[in-house]
C-alpha positions, 0 to 999 in steps of 0.5 A: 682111221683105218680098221683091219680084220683078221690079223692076218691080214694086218700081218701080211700087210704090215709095211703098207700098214705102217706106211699108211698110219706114217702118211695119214698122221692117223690111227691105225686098228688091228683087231684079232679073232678074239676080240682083242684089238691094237692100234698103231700111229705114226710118230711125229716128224718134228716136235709140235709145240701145244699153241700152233708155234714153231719151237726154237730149241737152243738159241737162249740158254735155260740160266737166261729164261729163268733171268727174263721170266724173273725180270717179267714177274717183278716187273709185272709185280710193280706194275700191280702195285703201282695200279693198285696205288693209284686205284687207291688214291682215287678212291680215296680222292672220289669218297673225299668229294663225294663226302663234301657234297653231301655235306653241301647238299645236307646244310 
């Protein structure tokens, strides 16, 4: 981060200014006499996507993500509950045997 006092010199200098906020992709202050300070930084030259992917913008269209995002959440909402079934049978088998032995084991 570059820091420059006074204005003045910021203002004589702005191209280079602006060039180096463009370069460094960082942040660049300007203070003034009164205390007043600004920063300036350079913008991106391609979107970034927040996890480190590239984007891909155009190739399906916004009807078609909507219809996978729809097929995945069924998919996954059956596949929930076909687990939570079988979780359910075997415990249900498990508390079976577990009551016939002790059964066994108090007789």
């Amino acid at each position: 981060m570059q820091v420059y006092t006074p204005y003045s010199e910021a203002r004589q200098k702005l191209a280079s200014v602006l060039d180096k906020a463009e370069t460094t992709g960082g942040v660049v202050i300007i203070k003034r006499r009164d205390g007043r300070s600004f920063s300036s930084g350079g913008s991106p030259k391609s979107p970034v996507s927040p996890l480190g992917c590239p984007i891909d913008r155009g190739t399906i269209s916004t009807d078609e993500r909507v219809d996978l995002v729809r097929e995945e959440r069924g998919q996954t909402r059956a596949e929930v509950s076909a687990l939570v079934s079988d979780v359910l049978v075997l415990f249900f088998v498990v508390s079976f045997r577990f009551s016939v032995f002790v059964e066994q084991v108090c007789a």
